[in-house]
KEPA-197386 format. One record per residue (C-alpha): residue number from 1; residue in three letters; chain; x, y, z. Coordinates in Angstrom, 2 decimals. Example, Ala and Ser with C-alpha at 12.3 -4.5 7.8 and 13.67 -1.06 7.14 Angstrom:
BEGIN
+-----+------+-------+---------+---------+---------+
:  nr : rest : kette :    east :   north :      up :
+-----+------+-------+---------+---------+---------+
:   1 :  ALA :     A :   12.30 :   -4.50 :    7.80 :
:   2 :  SER :     A :   13.67 :   -1.06 :    7.14 :
+-----+------+-------+---------+---------+---------+
END
This chain:
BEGIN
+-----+------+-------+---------+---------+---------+
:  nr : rest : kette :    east :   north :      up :
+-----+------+-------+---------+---------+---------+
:   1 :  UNK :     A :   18.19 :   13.08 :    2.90 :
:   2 :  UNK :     A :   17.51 :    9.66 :    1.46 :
:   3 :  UNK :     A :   17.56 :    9.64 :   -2.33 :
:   4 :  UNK :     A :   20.91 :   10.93 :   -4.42 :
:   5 :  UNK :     A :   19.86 :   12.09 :   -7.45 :
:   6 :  UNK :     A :   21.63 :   14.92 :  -10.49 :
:   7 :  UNK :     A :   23.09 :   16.41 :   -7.11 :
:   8 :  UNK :     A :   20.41 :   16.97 :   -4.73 :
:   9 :  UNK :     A :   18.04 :   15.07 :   -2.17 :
:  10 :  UNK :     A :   14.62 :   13.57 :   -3.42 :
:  11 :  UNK :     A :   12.11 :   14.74 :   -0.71 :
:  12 :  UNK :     A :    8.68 :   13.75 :    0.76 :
:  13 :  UNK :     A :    6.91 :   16.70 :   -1.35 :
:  14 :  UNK :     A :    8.91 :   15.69 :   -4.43 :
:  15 :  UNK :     A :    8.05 :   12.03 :   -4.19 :
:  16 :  UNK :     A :    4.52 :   12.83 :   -3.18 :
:  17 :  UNK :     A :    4.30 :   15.30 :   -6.41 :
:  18 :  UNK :     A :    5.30 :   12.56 :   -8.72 :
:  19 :  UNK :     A :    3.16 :    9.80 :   -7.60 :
:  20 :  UNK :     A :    0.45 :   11.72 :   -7.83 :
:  21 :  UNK :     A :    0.94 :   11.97 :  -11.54 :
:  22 :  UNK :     A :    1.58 :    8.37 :  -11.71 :
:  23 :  UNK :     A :   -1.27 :    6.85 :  -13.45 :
:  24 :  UNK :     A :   -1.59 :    2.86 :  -13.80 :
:  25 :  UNK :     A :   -3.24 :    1.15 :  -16.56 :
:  26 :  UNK :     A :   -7.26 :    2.27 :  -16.10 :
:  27 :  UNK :     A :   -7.98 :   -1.35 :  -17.93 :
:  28 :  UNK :     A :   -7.49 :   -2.83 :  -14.88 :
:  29 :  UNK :     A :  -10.11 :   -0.57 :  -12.72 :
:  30 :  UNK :     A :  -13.60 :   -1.82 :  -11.29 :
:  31 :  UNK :     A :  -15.75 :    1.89 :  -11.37 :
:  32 :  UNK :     A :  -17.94 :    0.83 :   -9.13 :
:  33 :  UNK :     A :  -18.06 :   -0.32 :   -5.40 :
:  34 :  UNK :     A :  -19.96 :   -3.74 :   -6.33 :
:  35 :  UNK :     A :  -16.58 :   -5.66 :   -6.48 :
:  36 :  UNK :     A :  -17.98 :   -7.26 :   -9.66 :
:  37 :  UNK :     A :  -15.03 :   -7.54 :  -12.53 :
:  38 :  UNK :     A :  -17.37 :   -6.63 :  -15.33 :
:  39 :  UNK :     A :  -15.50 :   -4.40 :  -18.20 :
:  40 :  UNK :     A :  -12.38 :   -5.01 :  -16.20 :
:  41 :  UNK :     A :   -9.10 :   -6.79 :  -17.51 :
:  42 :  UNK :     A :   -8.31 :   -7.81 :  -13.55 :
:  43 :  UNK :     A :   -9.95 :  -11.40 :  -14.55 :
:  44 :  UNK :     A :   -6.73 :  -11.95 :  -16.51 :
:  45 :  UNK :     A :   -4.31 :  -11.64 :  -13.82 :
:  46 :  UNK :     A :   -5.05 :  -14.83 :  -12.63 :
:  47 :  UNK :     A :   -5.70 :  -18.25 :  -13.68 :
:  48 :  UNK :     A :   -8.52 :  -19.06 :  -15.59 :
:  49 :  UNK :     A :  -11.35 :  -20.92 :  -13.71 :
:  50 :  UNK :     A :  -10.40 :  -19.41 :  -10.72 :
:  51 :  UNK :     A :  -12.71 :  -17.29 :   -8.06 :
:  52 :  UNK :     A :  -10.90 :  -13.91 :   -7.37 :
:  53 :  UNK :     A :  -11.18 :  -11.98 :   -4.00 :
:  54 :  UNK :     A :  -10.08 :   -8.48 :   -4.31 :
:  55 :  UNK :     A :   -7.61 :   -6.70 :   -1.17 :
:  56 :  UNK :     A :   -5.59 :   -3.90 :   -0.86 :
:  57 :  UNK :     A :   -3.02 :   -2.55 :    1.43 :
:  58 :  UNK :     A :   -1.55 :    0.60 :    2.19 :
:  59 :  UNK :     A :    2.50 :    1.78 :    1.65 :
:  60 :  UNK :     A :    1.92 :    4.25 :    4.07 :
:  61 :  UNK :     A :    5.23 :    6.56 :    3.47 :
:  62 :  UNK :     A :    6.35 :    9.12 :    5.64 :
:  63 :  UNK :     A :    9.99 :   11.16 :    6.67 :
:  64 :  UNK :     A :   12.42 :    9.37 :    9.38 :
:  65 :  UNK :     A :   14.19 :   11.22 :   11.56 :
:  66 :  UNK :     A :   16.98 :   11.62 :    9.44 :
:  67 :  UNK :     A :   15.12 :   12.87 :    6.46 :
:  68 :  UNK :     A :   14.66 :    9.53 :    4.75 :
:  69 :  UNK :     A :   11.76 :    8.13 :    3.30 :
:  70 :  UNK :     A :   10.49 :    5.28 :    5.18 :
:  71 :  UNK :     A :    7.64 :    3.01 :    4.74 :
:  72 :  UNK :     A :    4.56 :    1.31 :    8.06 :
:  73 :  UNK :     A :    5.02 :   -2.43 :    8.23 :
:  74 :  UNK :     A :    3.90 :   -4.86 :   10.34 :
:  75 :  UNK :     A :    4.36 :   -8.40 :   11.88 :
:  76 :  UNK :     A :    1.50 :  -10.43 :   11.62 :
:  77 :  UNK :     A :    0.20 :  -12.28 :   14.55 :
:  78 :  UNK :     A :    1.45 :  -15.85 :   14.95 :
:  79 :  UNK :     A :   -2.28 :  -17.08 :   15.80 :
:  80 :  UNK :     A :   -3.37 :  -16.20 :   11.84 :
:  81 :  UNK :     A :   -4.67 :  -19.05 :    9.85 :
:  82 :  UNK :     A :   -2.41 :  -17.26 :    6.84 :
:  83 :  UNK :     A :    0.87 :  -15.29 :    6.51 :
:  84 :  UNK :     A :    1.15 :  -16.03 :   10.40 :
:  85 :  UNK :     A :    4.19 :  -14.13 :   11.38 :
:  86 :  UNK :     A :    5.23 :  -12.64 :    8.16 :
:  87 :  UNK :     A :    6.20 :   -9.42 :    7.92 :
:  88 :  UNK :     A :    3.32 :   -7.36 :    5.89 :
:  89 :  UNK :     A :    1.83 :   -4.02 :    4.59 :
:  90 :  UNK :     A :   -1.37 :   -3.29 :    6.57 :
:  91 :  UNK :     A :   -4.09 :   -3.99 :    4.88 :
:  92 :  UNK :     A :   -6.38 :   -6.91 :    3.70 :
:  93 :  UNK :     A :   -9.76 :   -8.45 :    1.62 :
:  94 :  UNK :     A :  -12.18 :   -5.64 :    0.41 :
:  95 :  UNK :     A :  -15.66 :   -5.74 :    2.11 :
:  96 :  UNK :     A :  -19.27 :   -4.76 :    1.46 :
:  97 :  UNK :     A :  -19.40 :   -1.13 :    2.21 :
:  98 :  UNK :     A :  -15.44 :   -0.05 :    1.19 :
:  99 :  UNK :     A :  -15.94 :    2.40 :   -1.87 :
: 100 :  UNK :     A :  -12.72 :    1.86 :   -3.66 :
: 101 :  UNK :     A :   -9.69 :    0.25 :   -3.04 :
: 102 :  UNK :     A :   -8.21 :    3.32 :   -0.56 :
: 103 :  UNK :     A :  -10.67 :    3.22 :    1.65 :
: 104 :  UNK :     A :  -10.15 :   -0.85 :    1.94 :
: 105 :  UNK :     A :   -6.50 :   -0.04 :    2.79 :
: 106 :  UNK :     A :   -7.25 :    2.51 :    4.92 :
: 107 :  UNK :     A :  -10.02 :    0.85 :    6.69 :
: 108 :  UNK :     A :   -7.80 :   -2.15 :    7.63 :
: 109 :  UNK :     A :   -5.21 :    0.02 :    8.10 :
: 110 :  UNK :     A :   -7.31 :    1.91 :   11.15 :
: 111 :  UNK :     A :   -8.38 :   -2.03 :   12.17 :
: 112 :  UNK :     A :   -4.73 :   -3.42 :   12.26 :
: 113 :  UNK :     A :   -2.55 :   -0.97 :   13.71 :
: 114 :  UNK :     A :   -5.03 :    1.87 :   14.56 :
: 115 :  UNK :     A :   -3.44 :    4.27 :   12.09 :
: 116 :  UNK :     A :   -6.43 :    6.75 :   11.20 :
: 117 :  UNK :     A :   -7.50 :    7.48 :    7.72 :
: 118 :  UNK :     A :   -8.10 :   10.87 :    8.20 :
: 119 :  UNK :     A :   -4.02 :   11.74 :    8.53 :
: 120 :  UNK :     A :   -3.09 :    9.80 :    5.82 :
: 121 :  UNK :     A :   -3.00 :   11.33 :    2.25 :
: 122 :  UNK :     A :   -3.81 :    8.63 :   -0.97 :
: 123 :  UNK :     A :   -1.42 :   10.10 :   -3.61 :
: 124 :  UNK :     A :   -2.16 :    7.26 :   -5.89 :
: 125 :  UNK :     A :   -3.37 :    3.67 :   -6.82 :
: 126 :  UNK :     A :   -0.57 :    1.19 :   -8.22 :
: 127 :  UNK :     A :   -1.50 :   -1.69 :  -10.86 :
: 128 :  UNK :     A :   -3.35 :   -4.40 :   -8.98 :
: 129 :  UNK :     A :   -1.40 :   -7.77 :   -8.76 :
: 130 :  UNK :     A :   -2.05 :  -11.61 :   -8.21 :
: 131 :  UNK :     A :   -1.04 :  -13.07 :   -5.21 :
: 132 :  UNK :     A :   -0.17 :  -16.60 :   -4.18 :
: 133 :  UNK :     A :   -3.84 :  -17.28 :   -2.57 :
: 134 :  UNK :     A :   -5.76 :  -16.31 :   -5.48 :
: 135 :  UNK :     A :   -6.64 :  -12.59 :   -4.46 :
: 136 :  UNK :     A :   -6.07 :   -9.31 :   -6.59 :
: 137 :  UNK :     A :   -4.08 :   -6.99 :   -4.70 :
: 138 :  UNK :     A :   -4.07 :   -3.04 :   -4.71 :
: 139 :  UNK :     A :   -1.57 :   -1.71 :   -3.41 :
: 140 :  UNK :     A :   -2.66 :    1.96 :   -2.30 :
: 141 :  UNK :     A :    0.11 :    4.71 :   -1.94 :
: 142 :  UNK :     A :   -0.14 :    7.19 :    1.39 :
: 143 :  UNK :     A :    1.82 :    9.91 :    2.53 :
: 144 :  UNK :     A :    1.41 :   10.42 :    6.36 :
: 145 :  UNK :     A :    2.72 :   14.07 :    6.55 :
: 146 :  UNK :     A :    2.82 :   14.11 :   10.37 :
: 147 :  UNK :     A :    4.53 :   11.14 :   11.72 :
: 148 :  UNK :     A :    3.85 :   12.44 :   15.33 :
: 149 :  UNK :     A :    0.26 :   12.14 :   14.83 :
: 150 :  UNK :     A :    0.37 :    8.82 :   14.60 :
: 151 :  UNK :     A :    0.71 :    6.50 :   17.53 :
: 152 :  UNK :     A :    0.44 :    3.05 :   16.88 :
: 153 :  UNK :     A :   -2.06 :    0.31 :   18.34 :
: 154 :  UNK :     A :   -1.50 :   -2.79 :   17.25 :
: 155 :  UNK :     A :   -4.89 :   -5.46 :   17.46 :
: 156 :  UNK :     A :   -3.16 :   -8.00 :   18.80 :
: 157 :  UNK :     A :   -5.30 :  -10.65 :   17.09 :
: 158 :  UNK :     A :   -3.92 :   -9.46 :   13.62 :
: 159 :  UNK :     A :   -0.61 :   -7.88 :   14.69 :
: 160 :  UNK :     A :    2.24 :   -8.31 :   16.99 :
: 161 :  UNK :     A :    3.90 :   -5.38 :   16.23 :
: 162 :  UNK :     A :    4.17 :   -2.29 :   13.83 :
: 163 :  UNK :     A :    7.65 :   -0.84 :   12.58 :
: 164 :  UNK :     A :    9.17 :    0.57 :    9.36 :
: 165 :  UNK :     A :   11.64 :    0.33 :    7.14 :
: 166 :  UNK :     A :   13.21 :    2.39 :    4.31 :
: 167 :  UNK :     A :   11.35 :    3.35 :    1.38 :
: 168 :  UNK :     A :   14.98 :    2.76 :   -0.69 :
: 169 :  UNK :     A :   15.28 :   -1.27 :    0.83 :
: 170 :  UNK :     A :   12.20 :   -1.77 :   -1.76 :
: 171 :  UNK :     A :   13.49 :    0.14 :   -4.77 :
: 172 :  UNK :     A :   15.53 :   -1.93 :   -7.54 :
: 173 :  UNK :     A :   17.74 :   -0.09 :   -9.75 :
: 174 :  UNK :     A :   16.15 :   -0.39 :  -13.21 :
: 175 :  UNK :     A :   12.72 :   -1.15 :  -12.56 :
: 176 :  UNK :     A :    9.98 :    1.77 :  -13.77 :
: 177 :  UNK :     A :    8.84 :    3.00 :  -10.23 :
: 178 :  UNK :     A :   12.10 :    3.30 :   -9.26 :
: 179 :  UNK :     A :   13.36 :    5.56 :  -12.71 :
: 180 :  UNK :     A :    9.77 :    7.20 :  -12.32 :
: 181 :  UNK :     A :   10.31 :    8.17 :   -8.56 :
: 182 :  UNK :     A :   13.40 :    9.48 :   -8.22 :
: 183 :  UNK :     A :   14.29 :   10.64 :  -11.83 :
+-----+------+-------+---------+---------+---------+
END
């Protein structure tokens, strides 16, 4: 399988298991759906004087055919006014309506590449970071047990095309989700 580690094969399940008891700092939560950063520390993660829009996307994981542990990407459409064909997580901006920041990633998810929410198991939330264009970013953590149920439909207005890539090509040695994951 994919991951080497005290002699055996880090799984799906396994990785699944312990990302569901992953638990990122809470001080960085909005409870609500308004959006609004009230009691929230997610003001500080960028610069001050600066509006923040919030987004998520989804590392959709799931087994390759070779028992490795592979992650949904896509290509973004060369006619988009930003990130025009860069390689991306689905996902995008959090709208009126989205409870939380799964069903944002899920939503867009089901809008960019037609991957439905309803196959796709949210093991956990990771920290939120600040991206280059002044938007908090969630990034939400799926398992998608049954690779053959999904196909993929890319909206060609958003995305050219839909592929993956190893889970491991991500991983540094050394950093925490890497120790946490697979030790």
């Amino acid at each position: 399988m994919c991951y080497k580690s005290s002699g055996g094969s880090v799984t799906l399940v396994e990785v699944a298991k312990r990302l569901r008891n992953y638990k990122p700092d809470s001080s960085f939560d909005i409870p609500d759906s308004s959006n609004k950063f009230k009691d929230s520390r997610i003001h500080e993660l960028g610069p001050p004087g600066v509006g923040i829009s919030r987004a998520a996307v989804l590392i959709c994981l799931f087994e390759g055919e070779k028992g490795d542990i592979r992650v949904i990407l896509t290509k973004r459409s060369s006619n988009m006014s930003s990130h025009s064909g860069e390689v991306a997580l689905p996902g995008g901006k959090w709208e009126e309506g989205d409870e939380n920041d799964a069903c944002t990633a899920l939503r867009e998810a089901d809008e960019e590449i037609g991957l439905d929410p309803s196959i796709v198991d949210v093991v956990t939330i990771l920290g939120p970071f600040y991206s280059k264009r002044n938007i908090i970013v969630v990034p939400v953590i799926g398992i998608l047990w049954d690779k053959n149920g999904f196909n993929p439909v890319p909206n060609a207005s958003e995305v050219e095309s839909v592929f993956d890539a190893p889970l491991e090509m991500f991983l540094k040695v050394g950093c925490s989700i890497y120790h946490f994951l697979l030790y």
